[in-house]
N, C-alpha and C positions, 0 to 999 in steps of 0.2 A: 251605219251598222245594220245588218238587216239578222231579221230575228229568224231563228228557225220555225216552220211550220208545226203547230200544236200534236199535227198525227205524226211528225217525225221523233215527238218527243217520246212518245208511247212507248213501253215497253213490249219488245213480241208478242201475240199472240201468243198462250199456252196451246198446242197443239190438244184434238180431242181423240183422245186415244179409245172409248167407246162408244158407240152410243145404246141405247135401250130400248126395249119393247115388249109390248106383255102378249103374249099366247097362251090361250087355252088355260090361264091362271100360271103359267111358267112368263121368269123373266128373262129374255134372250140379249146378250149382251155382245154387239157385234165390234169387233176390233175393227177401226179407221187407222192402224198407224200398220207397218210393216217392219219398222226394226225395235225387238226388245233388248237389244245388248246394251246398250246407253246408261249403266248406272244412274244418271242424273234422270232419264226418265221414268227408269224403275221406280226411284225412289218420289218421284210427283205423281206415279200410277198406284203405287202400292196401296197409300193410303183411301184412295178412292175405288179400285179392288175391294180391299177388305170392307170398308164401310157398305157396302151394295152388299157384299156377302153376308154381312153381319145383319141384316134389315126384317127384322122378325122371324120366329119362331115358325118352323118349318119353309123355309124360302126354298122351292124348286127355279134351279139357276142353268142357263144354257149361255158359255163362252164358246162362241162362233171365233176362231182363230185361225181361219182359214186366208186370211189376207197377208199374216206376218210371215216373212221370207228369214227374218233372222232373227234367232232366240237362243240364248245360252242357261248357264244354268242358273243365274239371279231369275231368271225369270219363270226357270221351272219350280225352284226355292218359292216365288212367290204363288206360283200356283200352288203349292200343297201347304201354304196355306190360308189360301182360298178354300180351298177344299175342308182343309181341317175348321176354318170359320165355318162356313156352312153346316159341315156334319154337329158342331157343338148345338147348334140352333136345332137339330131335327128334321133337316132339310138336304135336296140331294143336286149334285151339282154333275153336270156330263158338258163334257168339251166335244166341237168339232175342230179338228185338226185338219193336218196340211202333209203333204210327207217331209216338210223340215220337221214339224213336232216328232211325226213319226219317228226318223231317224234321233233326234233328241231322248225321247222319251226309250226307244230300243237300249240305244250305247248307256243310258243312266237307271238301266231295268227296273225302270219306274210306270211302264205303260200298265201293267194292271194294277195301279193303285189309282188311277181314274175307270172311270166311264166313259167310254168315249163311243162315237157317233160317226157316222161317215156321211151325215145333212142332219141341217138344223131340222128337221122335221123330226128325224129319228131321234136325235136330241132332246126333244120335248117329249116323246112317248118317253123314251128314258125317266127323262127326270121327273116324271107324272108319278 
């Protein structure tokens, strides 16, 4: 009987759905994943989301969203409250988008309840 190999026993890798960077004292969080429709991944990004938006008192936060190709509305839901975590703390949050956000964010006449950027750079003067 031959044993299965220890790395086949592994459970998948969790995918990284952001990763982080600090400018200019803003923390810029760039999306590595392209689809947010996934409930199952909403729900293992949400809480790692909020917990970074929640991360002291006055946090200037920039979501680089420019790589996701598919987003529905779980995931605009969790954007505002990203937004709403941050603004509780005193702290200002601006999104670079994509024109999926775009068209997203039009049809759910929700685009000026962010800030939003057309480059990370502008993004961080924003959120300065």
């Amino acid at each position: 009987m031959s044993q299965i190999p220890k790395s086949a026993q592994q459970p998948p890798a969790e995918p990284v759905y952001f990763s982080t960077r600090t400018e200019g004292g803003v923390t810029v969080a760039e999306f590595q994943v392209d689809n947010l429709l996934g409930l199952s991944d909403l729900n293992k990004l949400g809480p790692k989301l909020l917990e970074l938006a929640g991360k002291g008192e006055g946090l200037r936060l920039v979501l680089d969203l420019t790589k996701i190709r598919y987003a529905g509305s779980a995931a605009l839901g969790l954007l505002l409250k990203v937004d709403a975590e941050v603004k509780e703390h005193g702290g200002k949050l601006a999104l670079v988008i994509n024109e999926n956000f775009e068209g997203l964010f039009r049809v759910s006449r929700t685009r000026n309840l962010f800030t939003i950027a057309p480059d990370v750079q502008s993004a961080i003067r924003a959120a300065s």
